[in-house]
N, C-alpha and C positions, 0 to 999 in steps of 0.2 A: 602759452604753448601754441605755436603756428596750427592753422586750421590742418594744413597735410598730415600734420603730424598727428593730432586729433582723431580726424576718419579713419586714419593707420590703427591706431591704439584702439578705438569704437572695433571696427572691423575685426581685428584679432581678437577683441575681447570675447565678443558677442561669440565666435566664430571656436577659443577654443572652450568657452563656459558650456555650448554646446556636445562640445564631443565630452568635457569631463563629464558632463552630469549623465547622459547614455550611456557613457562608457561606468562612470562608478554604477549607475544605479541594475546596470545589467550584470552586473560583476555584482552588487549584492544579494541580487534578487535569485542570480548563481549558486551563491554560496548558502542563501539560507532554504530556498529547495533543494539542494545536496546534505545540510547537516538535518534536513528533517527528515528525509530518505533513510539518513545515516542511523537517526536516532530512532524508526520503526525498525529496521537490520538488527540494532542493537540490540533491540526490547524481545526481539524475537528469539534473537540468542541466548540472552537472560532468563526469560522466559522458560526456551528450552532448558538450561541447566538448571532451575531451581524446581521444574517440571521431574528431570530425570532423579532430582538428589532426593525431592520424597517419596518418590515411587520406589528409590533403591533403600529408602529406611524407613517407610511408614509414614511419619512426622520430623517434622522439623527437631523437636525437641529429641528426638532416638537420634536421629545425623550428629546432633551436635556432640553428643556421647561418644559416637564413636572417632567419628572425622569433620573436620569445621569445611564450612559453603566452599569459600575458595579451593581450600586444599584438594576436597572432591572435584571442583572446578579443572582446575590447572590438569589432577591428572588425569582426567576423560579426553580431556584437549590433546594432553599427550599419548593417548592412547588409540587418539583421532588423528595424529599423526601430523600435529597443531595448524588447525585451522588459523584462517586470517581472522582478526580483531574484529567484529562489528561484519562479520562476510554470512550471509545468510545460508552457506555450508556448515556454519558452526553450530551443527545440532550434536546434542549429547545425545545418541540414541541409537539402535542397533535395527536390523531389518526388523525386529518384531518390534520395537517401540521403548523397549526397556534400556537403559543405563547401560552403556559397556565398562566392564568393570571387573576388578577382579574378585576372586572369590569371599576373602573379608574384607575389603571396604578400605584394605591398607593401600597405601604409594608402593608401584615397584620398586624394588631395589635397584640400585645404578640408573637411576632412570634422570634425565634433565628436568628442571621446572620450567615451562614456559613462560620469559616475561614478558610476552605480549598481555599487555591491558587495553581492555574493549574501550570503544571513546568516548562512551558517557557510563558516568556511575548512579546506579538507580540504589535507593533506599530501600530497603524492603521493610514490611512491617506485617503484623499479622492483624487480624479482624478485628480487633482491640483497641490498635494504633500502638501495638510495640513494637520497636524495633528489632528486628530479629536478624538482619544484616546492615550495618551499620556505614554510611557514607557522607564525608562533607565533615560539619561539625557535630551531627548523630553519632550516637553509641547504641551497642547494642543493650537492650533493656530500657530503654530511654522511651518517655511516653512523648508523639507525637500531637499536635492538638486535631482540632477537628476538623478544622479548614485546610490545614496539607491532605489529613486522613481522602476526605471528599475527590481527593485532586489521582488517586491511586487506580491504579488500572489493575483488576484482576487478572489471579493466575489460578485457574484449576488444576486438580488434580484430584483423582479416586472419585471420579464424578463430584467434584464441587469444587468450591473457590476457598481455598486454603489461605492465601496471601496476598498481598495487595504489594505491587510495585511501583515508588513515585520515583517516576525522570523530570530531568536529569539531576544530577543532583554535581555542582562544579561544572568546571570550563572542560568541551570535547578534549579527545587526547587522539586526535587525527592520526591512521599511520601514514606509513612515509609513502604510499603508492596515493590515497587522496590527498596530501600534504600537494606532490608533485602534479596530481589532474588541478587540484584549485589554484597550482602556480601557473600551471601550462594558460590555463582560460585568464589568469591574468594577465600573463603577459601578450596575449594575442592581443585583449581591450587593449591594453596601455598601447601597442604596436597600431590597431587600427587608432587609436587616439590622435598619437604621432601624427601619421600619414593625415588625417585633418588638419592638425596642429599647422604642419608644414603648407600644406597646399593653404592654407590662410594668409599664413605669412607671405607665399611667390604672390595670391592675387592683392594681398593688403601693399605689399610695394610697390606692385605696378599697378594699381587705383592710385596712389598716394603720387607717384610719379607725375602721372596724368590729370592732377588736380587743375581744375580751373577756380577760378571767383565766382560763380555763380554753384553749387553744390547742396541746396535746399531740400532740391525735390529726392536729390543721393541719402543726403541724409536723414531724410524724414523714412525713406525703405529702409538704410540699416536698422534706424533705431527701431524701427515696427520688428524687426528679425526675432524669430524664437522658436524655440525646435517645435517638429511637424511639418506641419502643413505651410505656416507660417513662413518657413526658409524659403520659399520657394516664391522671392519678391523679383519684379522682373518694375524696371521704369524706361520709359521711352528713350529711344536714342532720336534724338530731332537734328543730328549733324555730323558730319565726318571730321568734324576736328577734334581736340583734346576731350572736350566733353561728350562726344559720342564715343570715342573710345573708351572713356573713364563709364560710362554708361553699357557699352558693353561687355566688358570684363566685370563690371558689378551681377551684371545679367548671368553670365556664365557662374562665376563665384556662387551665385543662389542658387544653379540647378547644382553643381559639383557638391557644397555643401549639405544642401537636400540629399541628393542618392547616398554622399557618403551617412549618414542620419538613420536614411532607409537602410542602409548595407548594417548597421548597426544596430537600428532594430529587428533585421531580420534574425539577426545572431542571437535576440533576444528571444526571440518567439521560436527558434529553433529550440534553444537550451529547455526554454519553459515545456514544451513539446517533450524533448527526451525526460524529461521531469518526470511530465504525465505518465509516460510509460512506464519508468520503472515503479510507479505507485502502483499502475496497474496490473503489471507481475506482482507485484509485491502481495497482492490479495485474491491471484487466478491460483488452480490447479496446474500443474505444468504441463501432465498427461490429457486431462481435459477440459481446458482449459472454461470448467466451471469455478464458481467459487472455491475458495478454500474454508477449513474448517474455520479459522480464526472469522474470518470475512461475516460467516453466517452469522456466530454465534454474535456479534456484535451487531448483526440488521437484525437478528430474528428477538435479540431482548429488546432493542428498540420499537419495534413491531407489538411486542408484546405488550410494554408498558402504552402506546400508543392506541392498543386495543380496549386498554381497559380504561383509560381515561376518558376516550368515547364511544364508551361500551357499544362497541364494534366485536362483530364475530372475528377470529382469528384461528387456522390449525395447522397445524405440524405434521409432516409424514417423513419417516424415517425407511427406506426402503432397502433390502438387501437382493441380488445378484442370485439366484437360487443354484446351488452347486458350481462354485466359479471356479473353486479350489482344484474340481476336476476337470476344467474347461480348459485349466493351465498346464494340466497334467498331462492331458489327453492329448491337445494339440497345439500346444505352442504359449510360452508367456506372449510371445509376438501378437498373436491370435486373443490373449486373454485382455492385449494389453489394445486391441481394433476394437473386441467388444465393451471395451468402458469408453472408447472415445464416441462410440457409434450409439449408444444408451444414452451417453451427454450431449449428444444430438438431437437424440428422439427427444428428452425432456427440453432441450430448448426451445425445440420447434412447436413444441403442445402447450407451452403454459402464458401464462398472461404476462404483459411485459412487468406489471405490479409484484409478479410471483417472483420469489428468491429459489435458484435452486445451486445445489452443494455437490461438491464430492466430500463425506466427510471422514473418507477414510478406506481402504483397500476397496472392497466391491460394496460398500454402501454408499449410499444415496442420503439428502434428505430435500425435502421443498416445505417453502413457510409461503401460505397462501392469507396474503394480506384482504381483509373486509370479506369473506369466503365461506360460506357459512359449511357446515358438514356435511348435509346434504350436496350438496355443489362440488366441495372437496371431495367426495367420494366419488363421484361420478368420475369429474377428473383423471382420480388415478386408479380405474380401474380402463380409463379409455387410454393412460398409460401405460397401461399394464397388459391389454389387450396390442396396442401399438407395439409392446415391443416384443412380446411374442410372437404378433405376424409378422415382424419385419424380416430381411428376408436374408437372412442365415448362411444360408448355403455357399453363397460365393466366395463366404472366409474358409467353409468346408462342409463338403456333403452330408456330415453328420451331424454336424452344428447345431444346438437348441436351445435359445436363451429366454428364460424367463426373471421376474423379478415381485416377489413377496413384497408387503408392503402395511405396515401399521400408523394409522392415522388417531390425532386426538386431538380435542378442538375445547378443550377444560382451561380454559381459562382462571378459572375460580382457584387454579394451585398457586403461591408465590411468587413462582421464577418461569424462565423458560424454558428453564433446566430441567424439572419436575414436567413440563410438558412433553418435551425429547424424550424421559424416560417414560411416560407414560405410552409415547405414539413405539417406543422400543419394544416395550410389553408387547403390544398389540401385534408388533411385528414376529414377533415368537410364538403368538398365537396361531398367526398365516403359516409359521414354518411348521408347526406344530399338526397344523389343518391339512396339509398334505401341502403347503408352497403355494408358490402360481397365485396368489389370491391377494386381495385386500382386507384389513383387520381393523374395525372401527369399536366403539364402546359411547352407546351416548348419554349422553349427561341425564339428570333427574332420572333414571330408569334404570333396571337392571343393566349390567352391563353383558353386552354381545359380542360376537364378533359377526362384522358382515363380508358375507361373499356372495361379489357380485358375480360370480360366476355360476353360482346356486341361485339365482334371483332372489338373494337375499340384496333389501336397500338399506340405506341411510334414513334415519327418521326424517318427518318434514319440519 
């Protein structure tokens, strides 16, 4: 094969092995932070309807007596006026939290079934490892062994963890709106590919044209070529004749190929970016944009099990909004809806960056104060509690007064973290019980108290 012909062939090769490998690997790397996205949406959905169907029959095993998973499934969705597939609007659930549904638990009459199927099928199984919804080559009743079991991500309900769901179970079942955003982002790669491809080829022909016999030092730069930093080989032009031009059209070729490279990786770290974000909705409150309930409860049992391995202090405060119900009444959800953003302010701006805090539901609160001992915790939030009482009201409206009750509990010695929650919850019934306004502690080895630090009552040392 003639040398021209050689550099020609090197040049393109090199040039489009390049843009393929940026271009596939950005387009993977696309696709598999969108089906992971997909697959938390999904879980969440799941989640939600297998959440609604035992709160509307007690147990799994009453549901199945009267109406089977799906069937309840499909027609909530219908009754939701059928949400998208895997679309994190697909909550079964009504302004107070329960199941919408009719009054026995029948499909209306004349009504459609939705065949939208979500894009990944999760197994369900109960705490045992049975199967209790059945997906893939699973049946239901079918025992699971122990290393799937392990692999199950809890679903509470009725304060505890009822059932365990393992994803995915089969190949996604993408609908047709992400089918067409994962076509769109392919075809843009392939399109910026292209436009490499080609500008390879214009300079690979006219390098190739312009070949001389001498070509060593040309060749020793292509062959050094490789994405990065690396494209970007520049070798001296020592004359204005064929080999100076052949020298510098190589010269240009290395910067054009470089930017196009960089244009390429920038597409990448754009994508990987909008990735991050949706992760990061994916686990804020949307009103205050504190945690969500999901978000804690998976840092605060990590916290937990992490406390007790080195045997580290760790407490829980669970806090309510003290008359908020009237706050909405009186002056505005608008107004009710400034003083939960302006409270998840105050608690951002007071706690340690270590500290986790929550919205975990209408006007509660909670915060998980990582290595913290009770003493310390208490102080904290009663210097929250004091903070957001002074804070200063009025400008949302002259009558405006917001206070917020608060029970703390730092027992570690219970199980779960769940039994903590409910413990630091007690405590908080205690405060509301106390007249409000206050903090509610109980300490370990010792009669149990409540403290209020507004009575110079403390936290033991």
């Amino acid at each position: 094969m003639p040398l021209r012909t050689r550099l020609i062939v090197n040049m393109l090769f090199i040039s489009l092995i390049t843009a393929v490998s940026v271009g596939g690997i950005a387009y993977l790397k696309l696709k598999r932070d969108f089906l992971s996205v997909t697959l938390e949406l999904a879980f969440q959905d799941f989640q939600q309807d297998v959440v609604a169907y035992l709160n509307r029959y007690g147990s799994w095993e009453k549901g199945q007596h009267v109406e089977p998973f799906p069937a309840f499934a499909r027609r909530v969705h219908f009754l939701q006026g059928f949400p998208e597939a895997g679309s994190a609007d697909n909550a079964i659930r009504g302004s107070s939290g329960t199941p919408l549904a009719d009054g026995d638990g029948s499909q209306p009459e004349n009504t459609i079934t939705s065949d939208r199927t979500p894009p990944f099928m999760f197994l369900l199984i109960d705490l045992q490892g049975r199967v209790l919804h059945g997906a893939g080559h699973y049946l239901n009743g079918d025992l699971v062994d122990e290393r799937l079991r392990l692999t199950g991500r809890p679903i509470s309900a009725n304060g505890r963890v009822e059932v365990l769901a393992i994803p995915p179970v089969g190949t996604p079942q993408l609908n047709i709106r992400d089918e067409v955003y994962l076509k769109i982002m392919r075809e843009a790669l392939i399109g910026g590919m292209a436009v490499a491809g080609g500008l390879a080829i214009v300079l690979g022909v006219l390098t190739g044209n312009r070949l001389s016999a001498t070509v060593r030092e040309l060749t020793a730069a292509i062959r050094s070529m490789s994405p990065g930093d690396a494209l970007r080989q520049r070798v001296e032009v020592r004359s204005k004749d064929e080999m100076g031009v052949l020298a510098a059209a190589f010269n240009r070729m290395s910067i054009e190929l470089a930017q196009t490279h960089e244009a390429l990786q920038l597409t990448s770290d754009q994508l990987r970016f909008q990735s991050e974000q949706l992760k990061e909705l994916s686990i804020r409150d949307p009103l205050t944009y504190l945690y969500n309930r999901r978000h804690f409860d998976e840092q605060a049992a990590f916290l937990f099990l992490q406390s007790l391995q080195n045997d580290a202090p760790f407490c829980v405060m669970v806090g309510d909004l003290d008359h908020f119900k009237s706050i909405n009444d009186n002056f505005s959800h608008a107004i009710g809806d400034e003083v939960l953003r302006r409270v998840a302010t105050l608690l951002q701006q007071n706690l340690r960056q270590n500290d986790i805090a929550a919205r975990y539901g209408g006007e509660e609160f909670v915060i998980a104060f990582a290595g913290c001992s009770l003493q310390h915790a208490a102080n904290r939030c009663e210097a929250l509690r004091s903070c957001i009482e002074k804070h200063t009201w009025r400008d949302l409206h002259p009558g405006l007064l917001v206070t917020m009750s608060m029970g703390l509990s730092d027992d570690t010695a219970v199980d779960s973290i769940e039994k903590m929650l409910a413990a630091a919850d007690k405590r908080l019934y205690e405060a509301k019980n106390g007249g409000r306004n206050r903090v509610a502690y109980a300490a370990r080895h010792s009669e149990a108290r409540s403290g209020n630090m507004n009575t110079n009552s403390r936290p033991p040392g």
